[in-house]
N, CA, C and O atoms as a GROMACS GRO file, in nm:
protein
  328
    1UNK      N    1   7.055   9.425   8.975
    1UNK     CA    2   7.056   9.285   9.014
    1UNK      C    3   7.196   9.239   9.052
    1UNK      O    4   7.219   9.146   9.130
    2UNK      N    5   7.294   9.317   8.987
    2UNK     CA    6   7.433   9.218   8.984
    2UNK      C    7   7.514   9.326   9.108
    2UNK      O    8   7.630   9.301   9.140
    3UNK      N    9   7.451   9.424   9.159
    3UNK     CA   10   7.506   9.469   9.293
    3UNK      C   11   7.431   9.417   9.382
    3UNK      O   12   7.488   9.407   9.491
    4UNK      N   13   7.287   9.365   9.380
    4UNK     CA   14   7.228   9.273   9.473
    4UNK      C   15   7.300   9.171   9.500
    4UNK      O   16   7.337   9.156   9.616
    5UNK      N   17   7.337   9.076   9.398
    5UNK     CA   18   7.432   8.959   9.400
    5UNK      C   19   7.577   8.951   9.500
    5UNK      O   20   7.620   8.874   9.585
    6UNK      N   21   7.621   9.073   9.439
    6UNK     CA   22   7.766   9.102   9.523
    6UNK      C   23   7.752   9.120   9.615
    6UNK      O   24   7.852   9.077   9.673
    7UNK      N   25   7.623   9.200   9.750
    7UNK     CA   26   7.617   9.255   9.820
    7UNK      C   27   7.587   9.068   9.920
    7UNK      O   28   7.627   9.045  10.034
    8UNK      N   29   7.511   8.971   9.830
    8UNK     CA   30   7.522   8.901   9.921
    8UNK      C   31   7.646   8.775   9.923
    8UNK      O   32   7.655   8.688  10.009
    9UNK      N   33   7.727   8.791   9.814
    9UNK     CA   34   7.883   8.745   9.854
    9UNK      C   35   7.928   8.789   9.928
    9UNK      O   36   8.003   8.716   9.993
   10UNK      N   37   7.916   8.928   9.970
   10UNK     CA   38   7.982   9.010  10.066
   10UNK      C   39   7.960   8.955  10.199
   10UNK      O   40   8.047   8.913  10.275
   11UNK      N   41   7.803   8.961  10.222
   11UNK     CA   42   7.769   8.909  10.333
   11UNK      C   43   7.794   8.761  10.373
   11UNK      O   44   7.826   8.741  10.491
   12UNK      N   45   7.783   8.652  10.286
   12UNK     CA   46   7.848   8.515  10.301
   12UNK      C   47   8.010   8.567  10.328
   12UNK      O   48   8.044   8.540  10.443
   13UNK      N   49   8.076   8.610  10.279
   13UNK     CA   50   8.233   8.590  10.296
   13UNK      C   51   8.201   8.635  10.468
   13UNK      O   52   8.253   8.551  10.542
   14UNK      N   53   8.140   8.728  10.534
   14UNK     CA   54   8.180   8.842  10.617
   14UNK      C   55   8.125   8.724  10.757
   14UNK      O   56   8.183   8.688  10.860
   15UNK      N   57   7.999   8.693  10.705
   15UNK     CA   58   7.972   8.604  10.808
   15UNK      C   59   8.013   8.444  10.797
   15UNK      O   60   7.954   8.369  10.875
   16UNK      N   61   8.114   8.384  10.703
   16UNK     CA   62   8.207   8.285  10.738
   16UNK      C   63   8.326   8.350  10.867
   16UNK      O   64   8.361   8.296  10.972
   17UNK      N   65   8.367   8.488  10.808
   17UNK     CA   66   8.472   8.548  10.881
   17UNK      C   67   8.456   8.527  11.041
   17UNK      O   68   8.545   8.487  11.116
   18UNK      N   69   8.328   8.563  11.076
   18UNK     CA   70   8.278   8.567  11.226
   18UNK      C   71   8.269   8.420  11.266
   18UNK      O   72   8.310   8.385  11.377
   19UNK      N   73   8.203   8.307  11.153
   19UNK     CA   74   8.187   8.198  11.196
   19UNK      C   75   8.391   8.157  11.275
   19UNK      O   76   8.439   8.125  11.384
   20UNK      N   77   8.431   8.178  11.169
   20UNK     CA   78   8.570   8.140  11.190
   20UNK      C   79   8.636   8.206  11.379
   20UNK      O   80   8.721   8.143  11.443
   21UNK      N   81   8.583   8.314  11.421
   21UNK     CA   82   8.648   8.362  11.533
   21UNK      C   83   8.528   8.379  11.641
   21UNK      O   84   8.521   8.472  11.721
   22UNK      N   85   8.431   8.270  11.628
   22UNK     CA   86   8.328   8.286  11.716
   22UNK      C   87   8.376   8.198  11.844
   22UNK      O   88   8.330   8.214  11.957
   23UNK      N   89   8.483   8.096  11.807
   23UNK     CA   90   8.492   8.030  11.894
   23UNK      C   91   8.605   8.089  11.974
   23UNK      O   92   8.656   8.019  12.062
   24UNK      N   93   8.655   8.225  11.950
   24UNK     CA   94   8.762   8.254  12.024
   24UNK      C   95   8.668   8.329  12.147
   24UNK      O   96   8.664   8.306  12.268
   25UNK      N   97   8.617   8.397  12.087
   25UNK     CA   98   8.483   8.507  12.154
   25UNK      C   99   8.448   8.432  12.257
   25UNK      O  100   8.486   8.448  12.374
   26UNK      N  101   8.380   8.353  12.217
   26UNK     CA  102   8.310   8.186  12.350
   26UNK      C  103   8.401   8.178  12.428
   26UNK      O  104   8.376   8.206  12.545
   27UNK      N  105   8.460   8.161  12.411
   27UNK     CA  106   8.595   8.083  12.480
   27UNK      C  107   8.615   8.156  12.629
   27UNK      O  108   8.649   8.101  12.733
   28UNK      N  109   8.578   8.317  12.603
   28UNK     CA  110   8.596   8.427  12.697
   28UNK      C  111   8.436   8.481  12.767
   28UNK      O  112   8.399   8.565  12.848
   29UNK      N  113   8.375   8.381  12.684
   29UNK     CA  114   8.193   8.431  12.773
   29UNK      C  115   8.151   8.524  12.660
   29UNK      O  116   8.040   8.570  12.688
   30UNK      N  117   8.209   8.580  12.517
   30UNK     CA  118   8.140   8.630  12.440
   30UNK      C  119   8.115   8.560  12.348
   30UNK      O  120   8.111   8.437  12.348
   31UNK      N  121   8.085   8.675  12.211
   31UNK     CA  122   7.998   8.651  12.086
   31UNK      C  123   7.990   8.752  12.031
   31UNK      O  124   8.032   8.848  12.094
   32UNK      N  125   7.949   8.769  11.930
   32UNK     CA  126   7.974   8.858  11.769
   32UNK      C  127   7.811   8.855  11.700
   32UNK      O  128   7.760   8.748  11.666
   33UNK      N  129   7.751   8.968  11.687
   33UNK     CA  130   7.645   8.951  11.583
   33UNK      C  131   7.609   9.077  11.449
   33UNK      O  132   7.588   9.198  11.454
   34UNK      N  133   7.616   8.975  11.332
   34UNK     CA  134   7.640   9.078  11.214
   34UNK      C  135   7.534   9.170  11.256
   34UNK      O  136   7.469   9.083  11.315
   35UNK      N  137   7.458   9.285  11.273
   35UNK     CA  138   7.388   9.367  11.223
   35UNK      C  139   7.339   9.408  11.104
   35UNK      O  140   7.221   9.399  11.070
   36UNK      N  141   7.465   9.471  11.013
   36UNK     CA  142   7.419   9.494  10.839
   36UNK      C  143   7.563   9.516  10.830
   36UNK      O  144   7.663   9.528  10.900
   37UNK      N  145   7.518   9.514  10.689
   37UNK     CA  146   7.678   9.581  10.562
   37UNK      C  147   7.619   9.659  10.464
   37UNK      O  148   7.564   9.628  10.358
   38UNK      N  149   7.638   9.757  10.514
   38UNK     CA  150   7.616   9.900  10.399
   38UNK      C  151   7.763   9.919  10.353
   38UNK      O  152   7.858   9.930  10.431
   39UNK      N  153   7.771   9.921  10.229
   39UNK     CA  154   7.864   9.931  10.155
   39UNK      C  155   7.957   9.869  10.168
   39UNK      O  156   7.947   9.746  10.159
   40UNK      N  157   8.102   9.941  10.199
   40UNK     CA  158   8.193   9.844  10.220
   40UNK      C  159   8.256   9.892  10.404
   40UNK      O  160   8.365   9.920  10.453
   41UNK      N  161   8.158   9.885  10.439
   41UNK     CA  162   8.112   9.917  10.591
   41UNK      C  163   8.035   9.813  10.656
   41UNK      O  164   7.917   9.796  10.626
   42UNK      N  165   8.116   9.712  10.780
   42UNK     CA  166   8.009   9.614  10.823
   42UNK      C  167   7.969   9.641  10.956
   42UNK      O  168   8.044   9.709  11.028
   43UNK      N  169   7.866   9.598  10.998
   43UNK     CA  170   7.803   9.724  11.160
   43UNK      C  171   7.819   9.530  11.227
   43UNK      O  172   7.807   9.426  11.163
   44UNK      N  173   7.836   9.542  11.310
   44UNK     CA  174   7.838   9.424  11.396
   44UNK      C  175   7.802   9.475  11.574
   44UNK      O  176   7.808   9.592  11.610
   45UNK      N  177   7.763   9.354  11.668
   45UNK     CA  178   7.764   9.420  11.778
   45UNK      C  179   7.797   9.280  11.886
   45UNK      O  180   7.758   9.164  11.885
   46UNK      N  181   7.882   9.354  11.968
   46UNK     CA  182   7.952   9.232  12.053
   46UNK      C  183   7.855   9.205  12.136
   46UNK      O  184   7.775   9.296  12.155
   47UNK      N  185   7.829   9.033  12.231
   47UNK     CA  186   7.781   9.040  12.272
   47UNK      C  187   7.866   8.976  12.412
   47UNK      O  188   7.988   8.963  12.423
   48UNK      N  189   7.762   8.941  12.513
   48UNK     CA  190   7.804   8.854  12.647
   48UNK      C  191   7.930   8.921  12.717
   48UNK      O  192   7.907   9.028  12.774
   49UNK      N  193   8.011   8.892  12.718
   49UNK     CA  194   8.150   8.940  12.816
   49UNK      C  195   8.228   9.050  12.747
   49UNK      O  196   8.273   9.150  12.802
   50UNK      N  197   8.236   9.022  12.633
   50UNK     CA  198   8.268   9.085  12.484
   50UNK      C  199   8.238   9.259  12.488
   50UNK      O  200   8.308   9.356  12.458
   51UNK      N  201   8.103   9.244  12.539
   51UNK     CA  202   7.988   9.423  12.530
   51UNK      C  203   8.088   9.505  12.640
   51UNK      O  204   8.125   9.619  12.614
   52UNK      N  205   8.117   9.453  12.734
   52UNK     CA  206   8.176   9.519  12.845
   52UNK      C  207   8.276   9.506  12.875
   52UNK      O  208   8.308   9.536  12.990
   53UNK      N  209   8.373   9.452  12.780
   53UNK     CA  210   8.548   9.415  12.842
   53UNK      C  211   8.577   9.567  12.794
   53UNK      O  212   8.508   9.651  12.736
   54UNK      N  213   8.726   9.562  12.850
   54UNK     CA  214   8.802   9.715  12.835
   54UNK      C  215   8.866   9.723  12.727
   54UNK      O  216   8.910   9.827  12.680
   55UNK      N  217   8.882   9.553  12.654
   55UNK     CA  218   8.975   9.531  12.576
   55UNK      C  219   8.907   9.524  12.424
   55UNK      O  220   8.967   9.518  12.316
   56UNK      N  221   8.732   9.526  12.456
   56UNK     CA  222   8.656   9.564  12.335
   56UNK      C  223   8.703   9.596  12.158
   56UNK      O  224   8.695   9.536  12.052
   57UNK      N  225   8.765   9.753  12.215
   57UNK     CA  226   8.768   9.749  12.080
   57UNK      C  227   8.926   9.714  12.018
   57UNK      O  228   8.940   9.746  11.900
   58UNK      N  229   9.015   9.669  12.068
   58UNK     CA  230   9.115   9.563  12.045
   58UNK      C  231   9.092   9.433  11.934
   58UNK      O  232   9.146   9.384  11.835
   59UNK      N  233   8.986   9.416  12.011
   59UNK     CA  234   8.906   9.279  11.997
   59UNK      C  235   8.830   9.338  11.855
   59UNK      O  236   8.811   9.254  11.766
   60UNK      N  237   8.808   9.409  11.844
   60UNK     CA  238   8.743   9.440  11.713
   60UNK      C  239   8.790   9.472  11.589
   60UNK      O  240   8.752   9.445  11.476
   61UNK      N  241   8.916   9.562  11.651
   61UNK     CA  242   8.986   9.633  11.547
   61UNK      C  243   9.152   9.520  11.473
   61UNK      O  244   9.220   9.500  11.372
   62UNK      N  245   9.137   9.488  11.589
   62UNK     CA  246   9.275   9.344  11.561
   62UNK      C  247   9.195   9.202  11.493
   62UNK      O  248   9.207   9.147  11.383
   63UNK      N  249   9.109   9.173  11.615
   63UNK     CA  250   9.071   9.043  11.586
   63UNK      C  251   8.962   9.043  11.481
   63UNK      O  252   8.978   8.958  11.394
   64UNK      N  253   8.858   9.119  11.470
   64UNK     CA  254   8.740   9.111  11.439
   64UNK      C  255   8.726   9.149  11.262
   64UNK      O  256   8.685   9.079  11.170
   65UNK      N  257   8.780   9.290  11.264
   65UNK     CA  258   8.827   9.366  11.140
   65UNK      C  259   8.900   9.252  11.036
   65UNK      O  260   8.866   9.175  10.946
   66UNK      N  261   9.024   9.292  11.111
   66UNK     CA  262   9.098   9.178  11.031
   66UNK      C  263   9.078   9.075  10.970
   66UNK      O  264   9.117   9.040  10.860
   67UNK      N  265   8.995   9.011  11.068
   67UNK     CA  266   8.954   8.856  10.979
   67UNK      C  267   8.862   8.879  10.864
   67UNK      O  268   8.871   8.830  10.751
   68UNK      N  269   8.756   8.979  10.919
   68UNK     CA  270   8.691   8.985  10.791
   68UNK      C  271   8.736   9.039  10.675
   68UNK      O  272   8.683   8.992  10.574
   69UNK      N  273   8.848   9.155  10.653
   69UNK     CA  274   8.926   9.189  10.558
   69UNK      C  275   8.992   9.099  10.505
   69UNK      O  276   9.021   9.106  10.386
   70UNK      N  277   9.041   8.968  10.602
   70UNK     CA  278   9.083   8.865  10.474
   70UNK      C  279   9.011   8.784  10.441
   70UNK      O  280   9.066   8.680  10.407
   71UNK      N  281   8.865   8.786  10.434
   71UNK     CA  282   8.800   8.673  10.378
   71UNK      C  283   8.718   8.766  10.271
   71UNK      O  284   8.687   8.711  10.165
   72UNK      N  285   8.670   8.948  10.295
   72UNK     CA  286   8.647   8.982  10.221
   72UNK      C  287   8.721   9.103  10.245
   72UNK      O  288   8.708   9.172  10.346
   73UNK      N  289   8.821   9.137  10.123
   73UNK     CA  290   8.885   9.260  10.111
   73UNK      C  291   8.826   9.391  10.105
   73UNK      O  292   8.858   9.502  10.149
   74UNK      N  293   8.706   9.333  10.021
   74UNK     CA  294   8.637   9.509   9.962
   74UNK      C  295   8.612   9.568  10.089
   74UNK      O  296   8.626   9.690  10.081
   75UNK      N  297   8.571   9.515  10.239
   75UNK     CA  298   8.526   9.569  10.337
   75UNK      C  299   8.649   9.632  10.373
   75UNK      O  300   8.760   9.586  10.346
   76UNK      N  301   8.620   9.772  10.451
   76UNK     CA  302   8.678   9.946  10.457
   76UNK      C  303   8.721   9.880  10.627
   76UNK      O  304   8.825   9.828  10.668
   77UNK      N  305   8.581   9.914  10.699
   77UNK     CA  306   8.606   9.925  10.824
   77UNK      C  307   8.442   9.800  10.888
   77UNK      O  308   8.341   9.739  10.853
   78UNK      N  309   8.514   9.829  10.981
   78UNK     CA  310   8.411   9.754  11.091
   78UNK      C  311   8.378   9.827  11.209
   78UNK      O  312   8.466   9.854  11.290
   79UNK      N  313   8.223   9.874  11.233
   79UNK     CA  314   8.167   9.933  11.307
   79UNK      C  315   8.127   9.836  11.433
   79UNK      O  316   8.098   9.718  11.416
   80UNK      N  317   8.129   9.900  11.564
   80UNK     CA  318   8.046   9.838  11.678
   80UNK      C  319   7.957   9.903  11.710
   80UNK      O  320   7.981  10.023  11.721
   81UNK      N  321   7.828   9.857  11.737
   81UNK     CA  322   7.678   9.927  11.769
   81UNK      C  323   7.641   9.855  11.849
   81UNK      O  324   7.640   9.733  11.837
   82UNK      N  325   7.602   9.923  11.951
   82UNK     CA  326   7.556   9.908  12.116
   82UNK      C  327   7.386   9.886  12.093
   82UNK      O  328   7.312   9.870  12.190
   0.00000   0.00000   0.00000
């Protein structure tokens, strides 16, 4: 029960994180959508302008990662799935 619990703090912290940089995404014709969080692994997948820029995984690994590591630490890495 009490790793059920955590698993969905995890997910509230992870998807404030996205709420917080959705408007940068927009801004450029994209968008961000959680997929899942297996462990301390979150799968996300870009969408709109975002899926096909060159600058993709920049955008993921700088902007995207990051934020969610500071809103939730325990998360490792951040996956993109097509």
């Amino acid at each position: 029960m009490e790793t059920n619990i955590k698993h969905e703090e995890t997910v509230t912290k992870v998807m404030e994180a996205l709420e917080s940089i959705r408007p940068f995404l927009n801004k450029d014709g994209g968008d961000i959508e959680l997929i899942d969080v297996k462990e301390n692994t979150v799968f996300v997948k870009l969408l709109g302008n975002c899926s096909g820029c060159s600058l993709n995984f920049s955008t993921l690994k700088l902007g995207v990662e990051n934020t969610i590591k500071q809103h939730a630490p325990e998360i490792e890495k951040v996956v993109s799935v097509e």
